[in-house]
DSSP file (Angstrom, degrees, kcal/mol; ACC not computed):
  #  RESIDUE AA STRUCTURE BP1 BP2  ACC     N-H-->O    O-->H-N    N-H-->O    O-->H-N    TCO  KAPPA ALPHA  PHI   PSI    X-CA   Y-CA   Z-CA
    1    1 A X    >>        0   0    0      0, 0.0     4,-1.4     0, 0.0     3,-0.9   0.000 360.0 360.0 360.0 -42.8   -3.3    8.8   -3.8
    2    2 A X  H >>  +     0   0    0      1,-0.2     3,-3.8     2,-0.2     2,-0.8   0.929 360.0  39.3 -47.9-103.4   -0.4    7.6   -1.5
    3    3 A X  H 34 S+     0   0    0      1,-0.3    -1,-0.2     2,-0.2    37,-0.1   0.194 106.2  65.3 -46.2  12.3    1.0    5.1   -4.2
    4    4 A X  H <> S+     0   0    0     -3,-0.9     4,-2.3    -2,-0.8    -1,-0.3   0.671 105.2  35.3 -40.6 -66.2    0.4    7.1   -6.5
    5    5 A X  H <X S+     0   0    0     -3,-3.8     4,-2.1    -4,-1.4    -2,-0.2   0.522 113.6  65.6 -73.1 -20.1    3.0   10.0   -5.4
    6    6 A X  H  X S+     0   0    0     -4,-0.7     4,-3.0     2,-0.2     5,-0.2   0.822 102.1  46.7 -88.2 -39.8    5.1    7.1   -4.3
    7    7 A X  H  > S+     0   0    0     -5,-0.3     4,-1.7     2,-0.2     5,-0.4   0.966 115.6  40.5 -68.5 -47.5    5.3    6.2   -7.8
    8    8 A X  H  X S+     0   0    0     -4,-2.3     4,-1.1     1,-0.2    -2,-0.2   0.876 113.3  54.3 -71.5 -24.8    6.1    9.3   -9.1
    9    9 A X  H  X S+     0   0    0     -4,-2.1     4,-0.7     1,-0.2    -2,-0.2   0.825 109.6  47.7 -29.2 -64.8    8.4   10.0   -6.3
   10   10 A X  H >< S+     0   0    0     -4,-3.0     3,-0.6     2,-0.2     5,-0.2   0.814 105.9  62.2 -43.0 -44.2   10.4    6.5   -7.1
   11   11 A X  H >X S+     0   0    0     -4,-1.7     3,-2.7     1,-0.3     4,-0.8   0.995 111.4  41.4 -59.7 -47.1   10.4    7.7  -11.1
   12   12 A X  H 3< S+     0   0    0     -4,-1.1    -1,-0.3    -5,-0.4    -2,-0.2   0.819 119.9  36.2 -67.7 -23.0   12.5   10.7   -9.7
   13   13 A X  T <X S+     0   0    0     -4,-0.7     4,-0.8    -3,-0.6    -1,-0.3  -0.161  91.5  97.8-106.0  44.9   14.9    9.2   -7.3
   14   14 A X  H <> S+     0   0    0     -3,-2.7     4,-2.0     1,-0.2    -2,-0.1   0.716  78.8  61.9 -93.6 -20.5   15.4    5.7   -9.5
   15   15 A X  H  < S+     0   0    0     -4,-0.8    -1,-0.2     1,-0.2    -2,-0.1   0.933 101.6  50.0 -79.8 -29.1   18.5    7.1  -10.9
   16   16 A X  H  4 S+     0   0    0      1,-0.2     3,-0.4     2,-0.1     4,-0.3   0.925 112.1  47.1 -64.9 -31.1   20.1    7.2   -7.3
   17   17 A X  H >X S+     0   0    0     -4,-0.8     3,-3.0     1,-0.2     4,-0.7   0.823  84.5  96.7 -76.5 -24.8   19.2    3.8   -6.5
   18   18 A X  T 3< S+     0   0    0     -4,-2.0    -1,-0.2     1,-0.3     8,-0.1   0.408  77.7  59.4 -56.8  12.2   20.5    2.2   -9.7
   19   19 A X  T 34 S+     0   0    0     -3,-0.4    -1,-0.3     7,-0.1    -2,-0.1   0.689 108.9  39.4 -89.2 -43.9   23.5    1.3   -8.4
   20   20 A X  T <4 S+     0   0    0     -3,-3.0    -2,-0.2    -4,-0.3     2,-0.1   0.463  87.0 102.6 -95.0  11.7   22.5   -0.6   -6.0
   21   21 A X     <  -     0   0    0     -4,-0.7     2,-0.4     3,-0.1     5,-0.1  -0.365  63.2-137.4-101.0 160.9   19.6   -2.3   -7.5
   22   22 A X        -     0   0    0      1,-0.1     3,-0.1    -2,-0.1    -2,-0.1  -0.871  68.2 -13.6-118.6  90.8   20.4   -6.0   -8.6
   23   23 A X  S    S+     0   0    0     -2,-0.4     2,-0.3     1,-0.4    -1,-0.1   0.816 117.1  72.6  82.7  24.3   19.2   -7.7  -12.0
   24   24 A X  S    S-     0   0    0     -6,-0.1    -1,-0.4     7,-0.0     2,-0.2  -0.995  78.7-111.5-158.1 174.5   16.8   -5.0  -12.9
   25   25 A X    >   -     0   0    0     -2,-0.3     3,-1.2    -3,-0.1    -3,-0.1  -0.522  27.6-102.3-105.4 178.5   17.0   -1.7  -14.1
   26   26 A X  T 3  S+     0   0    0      1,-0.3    -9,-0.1    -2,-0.2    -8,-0.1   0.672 117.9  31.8 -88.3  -0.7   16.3    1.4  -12.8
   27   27 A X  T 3  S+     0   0    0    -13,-0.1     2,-0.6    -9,-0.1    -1,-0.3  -0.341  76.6 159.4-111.6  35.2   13.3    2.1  -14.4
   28   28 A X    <>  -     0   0    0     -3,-1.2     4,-0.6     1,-0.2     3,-0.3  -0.560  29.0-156.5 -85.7  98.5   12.0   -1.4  -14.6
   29   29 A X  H  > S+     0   0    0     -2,-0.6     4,-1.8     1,-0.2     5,-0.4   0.986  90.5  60.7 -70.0 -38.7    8.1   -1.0  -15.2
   30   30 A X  H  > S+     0   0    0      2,-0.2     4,-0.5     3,-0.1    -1,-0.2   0.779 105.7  41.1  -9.2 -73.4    7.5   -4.5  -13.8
   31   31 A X  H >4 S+     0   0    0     -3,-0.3     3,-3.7     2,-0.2     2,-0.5   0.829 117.4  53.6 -40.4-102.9    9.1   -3.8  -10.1
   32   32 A X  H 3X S+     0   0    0     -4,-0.6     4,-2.1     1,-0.3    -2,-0.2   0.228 112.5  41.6  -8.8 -43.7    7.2   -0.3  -10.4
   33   33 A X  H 3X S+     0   0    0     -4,-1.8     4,-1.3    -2,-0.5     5,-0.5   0.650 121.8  44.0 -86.9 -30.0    3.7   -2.4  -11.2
   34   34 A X  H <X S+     0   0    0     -3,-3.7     4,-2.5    -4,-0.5    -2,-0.2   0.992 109.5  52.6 -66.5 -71.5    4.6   -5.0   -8.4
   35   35 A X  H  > S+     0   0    0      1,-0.2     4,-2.2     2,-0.2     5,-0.2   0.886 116.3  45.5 -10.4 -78.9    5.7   -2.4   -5.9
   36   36 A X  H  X S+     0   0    0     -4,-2.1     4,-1.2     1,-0.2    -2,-0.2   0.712 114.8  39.3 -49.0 -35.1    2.3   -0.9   -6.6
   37   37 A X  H  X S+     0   0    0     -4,-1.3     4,-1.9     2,-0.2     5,-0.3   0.862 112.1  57.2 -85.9 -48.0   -0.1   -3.7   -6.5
   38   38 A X  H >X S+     0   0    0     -4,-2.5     4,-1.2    -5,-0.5     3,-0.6   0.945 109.5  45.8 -41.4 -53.1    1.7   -5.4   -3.5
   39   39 A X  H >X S+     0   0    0     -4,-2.2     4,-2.9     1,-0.3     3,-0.7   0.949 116.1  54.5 -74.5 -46.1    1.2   -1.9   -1.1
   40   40 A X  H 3X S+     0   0    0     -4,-1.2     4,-0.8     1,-0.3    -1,-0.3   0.447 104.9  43.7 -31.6 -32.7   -2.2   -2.0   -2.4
   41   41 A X  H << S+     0   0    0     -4,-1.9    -1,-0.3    -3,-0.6    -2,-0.2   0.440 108.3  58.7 -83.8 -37.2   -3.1   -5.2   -1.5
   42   42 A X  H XX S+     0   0    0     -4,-1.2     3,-1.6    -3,-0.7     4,-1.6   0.944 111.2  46.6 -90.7 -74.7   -1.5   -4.7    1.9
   43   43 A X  H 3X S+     0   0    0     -4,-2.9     2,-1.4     1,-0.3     4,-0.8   0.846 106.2  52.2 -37.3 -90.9   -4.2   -1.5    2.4
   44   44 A X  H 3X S+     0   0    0     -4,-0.8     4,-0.6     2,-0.2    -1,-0.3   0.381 118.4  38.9 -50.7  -1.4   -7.2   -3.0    1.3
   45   45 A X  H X> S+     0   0    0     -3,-1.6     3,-1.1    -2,-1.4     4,-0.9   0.830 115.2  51.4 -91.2 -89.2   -6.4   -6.0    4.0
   46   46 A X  H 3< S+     0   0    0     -4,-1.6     4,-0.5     1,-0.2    -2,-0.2   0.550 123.0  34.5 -29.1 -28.0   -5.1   -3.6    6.5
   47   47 A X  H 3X S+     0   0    0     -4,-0.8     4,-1.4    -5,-0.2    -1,-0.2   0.759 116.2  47.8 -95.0 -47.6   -8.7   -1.7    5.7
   48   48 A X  H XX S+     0   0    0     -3,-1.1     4,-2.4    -4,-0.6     3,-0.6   0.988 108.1  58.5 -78.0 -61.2  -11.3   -4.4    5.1
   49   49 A X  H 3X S+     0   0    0     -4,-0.9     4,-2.0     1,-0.3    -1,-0.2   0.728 107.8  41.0 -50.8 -66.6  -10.1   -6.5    8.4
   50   50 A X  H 3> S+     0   0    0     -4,-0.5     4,-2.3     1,-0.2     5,-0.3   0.860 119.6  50.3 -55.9 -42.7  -10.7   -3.9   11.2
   51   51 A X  H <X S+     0   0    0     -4,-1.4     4,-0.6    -3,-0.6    -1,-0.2   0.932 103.6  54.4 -41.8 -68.0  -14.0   -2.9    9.3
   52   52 A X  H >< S+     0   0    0     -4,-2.4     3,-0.6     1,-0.2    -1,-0.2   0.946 107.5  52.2 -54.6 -48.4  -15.5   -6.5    8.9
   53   53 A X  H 3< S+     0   0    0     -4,-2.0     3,-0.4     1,-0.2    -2,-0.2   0.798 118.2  39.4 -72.8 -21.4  -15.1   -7.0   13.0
   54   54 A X  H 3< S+     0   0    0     -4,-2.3    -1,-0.2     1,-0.3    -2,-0.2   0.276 102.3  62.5-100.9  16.1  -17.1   -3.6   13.5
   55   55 A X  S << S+     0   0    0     -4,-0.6    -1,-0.3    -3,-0.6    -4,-0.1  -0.314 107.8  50.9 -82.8  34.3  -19.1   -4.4   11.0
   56   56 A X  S    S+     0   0    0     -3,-0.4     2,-0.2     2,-0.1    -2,-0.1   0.119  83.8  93.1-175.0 -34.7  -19.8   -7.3   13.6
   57   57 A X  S    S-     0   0    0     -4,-0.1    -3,-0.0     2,-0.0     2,-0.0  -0.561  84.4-105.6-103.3 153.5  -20.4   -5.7   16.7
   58   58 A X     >  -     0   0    0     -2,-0.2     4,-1.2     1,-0.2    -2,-0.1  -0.632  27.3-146.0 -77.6 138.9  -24.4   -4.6   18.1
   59   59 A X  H  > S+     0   0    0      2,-0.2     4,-1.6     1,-0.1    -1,-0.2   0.751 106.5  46.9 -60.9 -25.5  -24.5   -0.6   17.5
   60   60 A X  H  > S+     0   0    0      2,-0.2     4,-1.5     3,-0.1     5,-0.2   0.926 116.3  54.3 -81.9 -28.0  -26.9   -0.2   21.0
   61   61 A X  H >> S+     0   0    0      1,-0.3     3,-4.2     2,-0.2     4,-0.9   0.874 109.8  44.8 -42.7 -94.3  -23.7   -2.9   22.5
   62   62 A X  H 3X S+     0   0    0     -4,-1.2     4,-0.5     1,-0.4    -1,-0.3   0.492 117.7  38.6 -62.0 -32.4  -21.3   -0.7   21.5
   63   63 A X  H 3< S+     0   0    0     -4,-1.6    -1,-0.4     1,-0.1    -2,-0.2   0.622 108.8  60.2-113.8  22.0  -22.8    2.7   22.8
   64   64 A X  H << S+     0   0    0     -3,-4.2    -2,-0.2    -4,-1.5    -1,-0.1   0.582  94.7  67.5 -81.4 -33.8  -24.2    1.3   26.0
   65   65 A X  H  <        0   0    0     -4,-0.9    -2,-0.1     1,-0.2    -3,-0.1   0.790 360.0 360.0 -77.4 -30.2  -20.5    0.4   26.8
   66   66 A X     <        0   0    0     -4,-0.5    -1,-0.2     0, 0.0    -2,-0.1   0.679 360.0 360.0 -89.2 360.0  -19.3    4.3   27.1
């Protein structure tokens, strides 16, 4: 949902940034597709890691300890 809105967000402000942008344009679906997959990739890592090491841990461990 995030990158999602982020994308449509980007569509709308591309025109400010096109000045500054270097070698691409300001609508350049590439970046846009890059952008997207890259923060995407970055979640699901950011998600799956903490998960898989409490996926890990004994549940009676874990509620013995509070």
């Amino acid at each position: 949902l995030g990158v999602g809105v982020g994308l449509v967000m980007s569509l709308g402000l591309a025109h400010l940034l096109g000045s500054m942008l270097y070698g691409v344009t300001a609508y350049d679906p590439w970046t846009f597709t890059a952008v997207a997959a890259l923060l995407g990739g970055v979640t699901l890592l950011a998600t799956w890691l903490p998960a898989r090491r409490a996926s890990r841990v004994d549940p009676i461990v874990s509620l013995r300890s509070e």
